[in-house]
C-alpha positions in Angstrom: 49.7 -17.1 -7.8 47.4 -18.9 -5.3 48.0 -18.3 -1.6 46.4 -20.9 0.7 46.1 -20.5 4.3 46.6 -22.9 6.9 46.1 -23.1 10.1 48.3 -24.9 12.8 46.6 -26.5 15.4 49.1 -26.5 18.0 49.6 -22.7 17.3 45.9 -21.8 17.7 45.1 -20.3 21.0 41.4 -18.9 20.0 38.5 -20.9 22.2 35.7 -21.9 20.4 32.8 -22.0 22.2 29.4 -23.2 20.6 25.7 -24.5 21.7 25.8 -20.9 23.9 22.2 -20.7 25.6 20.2 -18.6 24.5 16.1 -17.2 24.8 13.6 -15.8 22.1 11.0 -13.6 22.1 8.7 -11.8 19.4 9.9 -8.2 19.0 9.7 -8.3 15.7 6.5 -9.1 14.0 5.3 -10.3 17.3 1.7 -8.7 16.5 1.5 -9.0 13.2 3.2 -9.6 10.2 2.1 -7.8 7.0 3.5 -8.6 3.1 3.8 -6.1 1.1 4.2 -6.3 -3.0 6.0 -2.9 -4.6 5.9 -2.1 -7.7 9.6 -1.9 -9.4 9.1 1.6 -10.1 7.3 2.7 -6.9 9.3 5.3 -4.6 6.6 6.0 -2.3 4.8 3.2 -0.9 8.0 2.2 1.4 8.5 5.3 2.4 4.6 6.3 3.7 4.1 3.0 5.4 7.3 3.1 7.4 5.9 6.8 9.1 2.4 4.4 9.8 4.1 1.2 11.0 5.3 2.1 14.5 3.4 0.0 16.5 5.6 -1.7 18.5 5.2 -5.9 17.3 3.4 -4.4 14.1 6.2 -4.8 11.1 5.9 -5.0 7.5 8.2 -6.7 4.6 8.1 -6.1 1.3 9.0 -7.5 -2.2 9.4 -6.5 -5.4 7.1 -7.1 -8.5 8.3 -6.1 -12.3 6.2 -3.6 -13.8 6.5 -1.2 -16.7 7.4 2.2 -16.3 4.4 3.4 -18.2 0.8 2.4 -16.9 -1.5 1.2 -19.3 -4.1 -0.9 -19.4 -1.8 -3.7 -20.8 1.3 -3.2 -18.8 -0.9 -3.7 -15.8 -2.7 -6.5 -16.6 0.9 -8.0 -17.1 1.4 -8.2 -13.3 -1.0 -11.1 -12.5 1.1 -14.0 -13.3 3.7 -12.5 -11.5 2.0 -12.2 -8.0 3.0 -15.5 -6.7 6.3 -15.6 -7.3 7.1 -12.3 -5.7 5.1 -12.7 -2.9 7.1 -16.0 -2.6 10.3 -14.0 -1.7 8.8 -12.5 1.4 9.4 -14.3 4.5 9.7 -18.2 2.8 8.0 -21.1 5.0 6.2 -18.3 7.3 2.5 -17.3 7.2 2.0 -13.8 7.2 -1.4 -12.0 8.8 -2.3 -9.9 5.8 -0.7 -9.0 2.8 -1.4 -5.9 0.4 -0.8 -6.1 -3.1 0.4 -2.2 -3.8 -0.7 -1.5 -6.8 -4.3 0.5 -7.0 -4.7 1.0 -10.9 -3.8 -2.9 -11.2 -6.3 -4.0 -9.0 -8.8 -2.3 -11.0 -7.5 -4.0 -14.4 -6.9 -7.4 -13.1 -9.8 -7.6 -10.3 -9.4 -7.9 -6.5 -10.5 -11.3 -6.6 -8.3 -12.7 -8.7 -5.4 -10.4 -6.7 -6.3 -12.4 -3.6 -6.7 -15.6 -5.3 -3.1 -15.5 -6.7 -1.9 -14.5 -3.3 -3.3 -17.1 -1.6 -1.7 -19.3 -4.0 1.0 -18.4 -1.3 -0.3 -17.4 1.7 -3.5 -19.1 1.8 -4.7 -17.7 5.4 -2.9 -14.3 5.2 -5.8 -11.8 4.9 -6.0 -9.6 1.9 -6.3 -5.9 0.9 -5.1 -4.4 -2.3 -5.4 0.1 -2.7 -8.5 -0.1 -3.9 -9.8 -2.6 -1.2 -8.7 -0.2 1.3 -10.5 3.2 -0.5 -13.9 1.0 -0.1 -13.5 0.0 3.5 -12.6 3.7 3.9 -15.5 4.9 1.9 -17.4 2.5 4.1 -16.5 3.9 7.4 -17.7 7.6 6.8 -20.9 6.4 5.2 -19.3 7.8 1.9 -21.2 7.4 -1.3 -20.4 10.3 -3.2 -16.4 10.1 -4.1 -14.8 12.8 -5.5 -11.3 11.5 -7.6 -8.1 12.4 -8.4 -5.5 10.4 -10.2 -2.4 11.2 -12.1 -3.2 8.2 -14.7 -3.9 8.8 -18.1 -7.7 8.8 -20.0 -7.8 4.9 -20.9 -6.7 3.9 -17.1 -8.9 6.6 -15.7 -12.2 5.4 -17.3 -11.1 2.1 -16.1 -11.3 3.5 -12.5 -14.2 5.7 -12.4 -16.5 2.4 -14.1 -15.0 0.0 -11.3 -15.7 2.6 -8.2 -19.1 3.0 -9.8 -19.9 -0.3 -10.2 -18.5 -0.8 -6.4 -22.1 1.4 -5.8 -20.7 4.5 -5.7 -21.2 7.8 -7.4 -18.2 9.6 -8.9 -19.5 13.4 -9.1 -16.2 14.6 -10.0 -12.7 12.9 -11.8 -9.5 14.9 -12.0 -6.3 13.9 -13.6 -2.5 15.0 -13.9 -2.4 12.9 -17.3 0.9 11.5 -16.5 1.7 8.4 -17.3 5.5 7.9 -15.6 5.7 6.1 -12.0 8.9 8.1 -11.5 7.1 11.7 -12.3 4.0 11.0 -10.2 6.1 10.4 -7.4 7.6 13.7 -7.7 4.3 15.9 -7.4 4.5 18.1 -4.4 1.8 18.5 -2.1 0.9 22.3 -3.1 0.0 20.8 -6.1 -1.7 17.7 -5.1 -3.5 20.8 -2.8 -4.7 22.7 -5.5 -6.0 19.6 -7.4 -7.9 18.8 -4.3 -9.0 22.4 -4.2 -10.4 21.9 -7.7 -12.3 18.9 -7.7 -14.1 19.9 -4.4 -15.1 23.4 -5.4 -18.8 23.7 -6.1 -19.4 19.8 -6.2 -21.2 18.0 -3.8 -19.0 15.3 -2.4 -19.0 13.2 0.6 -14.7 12.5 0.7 -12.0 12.9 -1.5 -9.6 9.3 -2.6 -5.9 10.0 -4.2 -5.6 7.1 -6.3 -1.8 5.6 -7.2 0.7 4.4 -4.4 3.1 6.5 -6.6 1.2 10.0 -4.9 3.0 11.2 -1.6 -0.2 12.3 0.6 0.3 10.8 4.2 1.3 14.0 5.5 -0.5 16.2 3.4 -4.2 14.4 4.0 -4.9 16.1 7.6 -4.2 19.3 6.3 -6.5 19.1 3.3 -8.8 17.7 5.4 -8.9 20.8 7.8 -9.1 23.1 5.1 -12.2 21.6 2.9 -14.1 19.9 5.5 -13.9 16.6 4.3 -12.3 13.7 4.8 -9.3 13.1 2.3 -7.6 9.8 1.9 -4.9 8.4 -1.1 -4.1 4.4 -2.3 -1.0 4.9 0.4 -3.0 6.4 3.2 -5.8 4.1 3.4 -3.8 0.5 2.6 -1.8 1.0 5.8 -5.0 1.8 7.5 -6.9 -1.4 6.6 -3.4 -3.8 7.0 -3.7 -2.3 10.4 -7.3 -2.7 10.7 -7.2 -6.6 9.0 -4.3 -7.4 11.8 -6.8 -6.5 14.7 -4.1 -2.7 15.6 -7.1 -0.3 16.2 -5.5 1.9 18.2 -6.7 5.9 16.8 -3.7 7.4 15.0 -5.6 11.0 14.4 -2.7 12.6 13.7 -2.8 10.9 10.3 -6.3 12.2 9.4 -10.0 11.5 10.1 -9.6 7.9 8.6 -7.5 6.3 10.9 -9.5 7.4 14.0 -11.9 4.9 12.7 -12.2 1.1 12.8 -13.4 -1.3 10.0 -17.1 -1.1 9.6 -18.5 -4.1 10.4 
């Protein structure tokens, strides 16, 4: 049985009042607004830019993009045509001041410039970083040329990396790898073993910093402690994107307690 309500205008003693008055201001996203695409497997890129982004005015909105579970070569080439139309989702009709594409091994396999060319399919003026983008402006501000490498990607992705940072002009003295293939098991390493990696790959090689690749790798905290410990600056696919959507969005205010990295500005 269907139960329709009705309302009796003579019995109806609430006061509607519309049209109230009312002000604006830009609290939110005031200073910049920065787009971020997630991977549909990713727990950790959320989470580590949400401990960076607390500037007041400074806010950033993400979407989701469909991926495969397991990265390969194939499944992340599968992403491109799907840049637009995620991006579309964030913030419809507004312009956004730079937006990251969060996916390092992808940017690799499809190319940063045809990333940024599929997000400016969208936001043509928004300026554009992806992981890897970010790991050469940060290479870039320490005067680092000799990279040392660790990843938690299989053998066909890895060699994938190593060629593209190399043919970035940079040398790669030393490449470890977890050999894991799962998003949801990457983001599980702890930090006393991303430690010990770090540990290994820096011990008796001459290097000039250390890059984490995968946004699925928890480091944020982590980086300023390895950093103390070896001497060198540290930075992941997670710790330096935030850095350089800050940087893009003109925020250079020092955040040290975040590492050597983010005491610097973009290298002009």
């Amino acid at each position: 049985m269907t139960v329709e309500a009705t309302i009796d205008p003579a019995a109806d003693t609430c006061q509607m009042m519309e049209h109230l008055p009312f002000n604006t201001d830009d609290v939110i996203g005031g200073r910049a607004r920065i787009g971020l695409i997630v991977l549909a497997t990713d727990y950790t890129v959320e989470h580590e830019f949400r401990k960076v982004f607390t500037v007041p005015g400074v806010d950033f909105y993400g979407a989701r993009i469909e991926n495969s579970n397991t990265v390969t070569p194939e499944t992340l080439a599968a992403m491109e045509k799907k840049i637009p139309s995620t991006l579309s989702l964030i913030l419809p009709g507004a312009p956004l001041d730079v937006v990251a594409y969060g996916c390092t091994s992808a940017s690799m396999v499809i190319g940063e410039e045809t990333v940024f060319n599929r997000i400016r399919e969208v936001q043509p003026d928004a300026k554009c970083t992806t992981p890897i983008t970010a790991a050469f402006a940060a290479f870039d501000a320490f005067d680092a040329k000799r990279i040392a490498v660790l990843t938690p990607y299989t053998r066909d992705v890895n060699d994938k990396v190593r060629r593209y940072i190399e043919n970035a002009g940079y040398t790669v003295p030393v490449f470890g790898s977890f050999n894991e293939d799962q998003d949801p098991t990457v983001a599980r390493i702890d930090s006393e073993s991303l430690s010990n990696a770090v540990d290994a790959i820096t011990k008796d090689h001459e290097v000039d910093m250390v890059f984490v690749s995968c946004t699925s790798v928890r480091l944020l905290d982590a980086a300023p402690i390895i950093e103390k410990r070896i001497g060198l600056p540290v930075t992941s696919s997670n710790h330096a994107m935030a850095w350089h959507c800050l940087r893009l969005a003109g925020v250079d205010e020092p955040m040290p307690h975040f590492g050597r990295l983010y005491e610097h500005k973009l290298k002009s």
